[in-house]
C-alpha positions as CSV (number, residue, x, y, z in Angstrom):
1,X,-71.5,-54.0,-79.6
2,X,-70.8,-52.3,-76.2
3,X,-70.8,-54.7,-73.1
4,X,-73.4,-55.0,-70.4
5,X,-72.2,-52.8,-67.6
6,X,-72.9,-54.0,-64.0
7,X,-73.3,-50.7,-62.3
8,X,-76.3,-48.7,-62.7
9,X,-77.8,-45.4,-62.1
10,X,-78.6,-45.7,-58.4
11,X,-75.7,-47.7,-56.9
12,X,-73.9,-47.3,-54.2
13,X,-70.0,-47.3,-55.6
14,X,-66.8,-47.5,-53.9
15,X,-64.1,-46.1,-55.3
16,X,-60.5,-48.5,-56.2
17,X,-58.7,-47.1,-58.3
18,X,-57.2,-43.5,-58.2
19,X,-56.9,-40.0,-56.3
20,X,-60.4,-40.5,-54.7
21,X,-59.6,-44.5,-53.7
22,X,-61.6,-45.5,-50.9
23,X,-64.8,-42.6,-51.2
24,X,-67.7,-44.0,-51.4
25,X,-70.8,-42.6,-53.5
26,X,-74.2,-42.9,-55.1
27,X,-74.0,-42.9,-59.2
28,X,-75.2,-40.2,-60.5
29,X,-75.3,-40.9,-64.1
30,X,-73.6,-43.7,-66.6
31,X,-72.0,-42.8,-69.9
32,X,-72.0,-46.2,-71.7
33,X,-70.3,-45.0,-75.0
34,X,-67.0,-44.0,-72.9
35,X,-67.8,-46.8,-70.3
36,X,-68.1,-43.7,-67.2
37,X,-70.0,-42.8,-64.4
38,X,-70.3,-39.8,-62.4
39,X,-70.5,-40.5,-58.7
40,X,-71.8,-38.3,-56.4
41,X,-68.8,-36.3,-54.5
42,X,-66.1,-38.3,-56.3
43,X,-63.3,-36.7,-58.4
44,X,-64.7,-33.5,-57.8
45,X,-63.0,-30.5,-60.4
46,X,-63.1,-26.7,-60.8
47,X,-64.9,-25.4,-63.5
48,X,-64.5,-21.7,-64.5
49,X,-67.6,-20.6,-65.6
50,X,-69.2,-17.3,-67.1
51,X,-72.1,-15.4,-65.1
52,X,-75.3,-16.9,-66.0
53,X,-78.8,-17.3,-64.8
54,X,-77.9,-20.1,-61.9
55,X,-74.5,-18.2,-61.4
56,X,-74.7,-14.3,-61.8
57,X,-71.4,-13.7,-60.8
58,X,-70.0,-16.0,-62.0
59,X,-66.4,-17.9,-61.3
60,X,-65.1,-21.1,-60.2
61,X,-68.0,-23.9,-59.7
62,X,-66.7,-27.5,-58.2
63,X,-68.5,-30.5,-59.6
64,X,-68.3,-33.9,-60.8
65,X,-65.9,-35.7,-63.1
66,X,-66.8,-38.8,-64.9
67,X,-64.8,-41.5,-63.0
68,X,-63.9,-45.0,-65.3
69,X,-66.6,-48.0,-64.2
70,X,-62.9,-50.7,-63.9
71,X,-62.0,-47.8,-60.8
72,X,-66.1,-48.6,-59.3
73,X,-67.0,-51.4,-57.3
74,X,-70.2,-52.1,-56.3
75,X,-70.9,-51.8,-51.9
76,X,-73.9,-54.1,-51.6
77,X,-76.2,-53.5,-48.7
78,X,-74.7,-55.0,-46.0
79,X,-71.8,-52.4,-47.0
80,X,-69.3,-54.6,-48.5
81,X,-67.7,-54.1,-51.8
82,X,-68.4,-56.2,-54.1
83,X,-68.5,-57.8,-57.7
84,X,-71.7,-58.4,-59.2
85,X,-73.1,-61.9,-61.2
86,X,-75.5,-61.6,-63.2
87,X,-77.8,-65.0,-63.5
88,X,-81.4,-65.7,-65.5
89,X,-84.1,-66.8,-63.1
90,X,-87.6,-67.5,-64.2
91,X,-86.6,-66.1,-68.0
92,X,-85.6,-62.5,-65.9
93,X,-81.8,-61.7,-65.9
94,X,-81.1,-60.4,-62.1
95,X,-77.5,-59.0,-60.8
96,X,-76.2,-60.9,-57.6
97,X,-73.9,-60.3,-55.0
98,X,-70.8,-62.7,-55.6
99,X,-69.6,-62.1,-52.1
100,X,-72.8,-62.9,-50.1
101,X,-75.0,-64.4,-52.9
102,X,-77.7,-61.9,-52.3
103,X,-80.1,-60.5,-55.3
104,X,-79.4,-56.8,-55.6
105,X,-82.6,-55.1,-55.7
């Protein structure tokens, strides 16, 4: 069974960990299987790629690695980085701010 990850599509992300440490990004997409997420203008790589329909010449294209969720921390809205709690209210499970306390929406 794979653990309950506390980043989501949607999240703003800062990053901690790595060549990119301190960028700060919206998530684009989460692989659970691998435990990844690919953050909007972090760890950014050349890819060679052959002409196609999007690309008719061609060549080198720069996009988005996936980036490990231990290197992510969440920025709440206030802009702080934070971790995030995760409580049951009212039967609903709802991710908190442990820094200010604040439900994350």
């Amino acid at each position: 069974m794979r653990t309950k990850l506390k980043i989501k599509k949607g999240d703003t992300v800062k990053v901690i960990a790595g060549t990119d440490k301190g960028k700060e990004g919206k998530v684009v997409e989460i692989i659970t299987k691998t435990s990844r997420a690919l953050v909007e203008g972090v760890n950014m790589v050349s890819k060679h790629t052959k002409p196609n329909a999007t690309h008719p010449q061609g060549g080198v294209v720069k996009q988005e690695a996936a980036i490990h969720i231990s290197n992510l921390m969440f920025v709440d809205a206030k802009g702080n980085a934070t971790r995030v709690g995760r409580k049951e209210v009212k039967g609903k499970v709802e991710r908190y701010s442990k820094k200010s306390g604040e439900v994350i929406k």
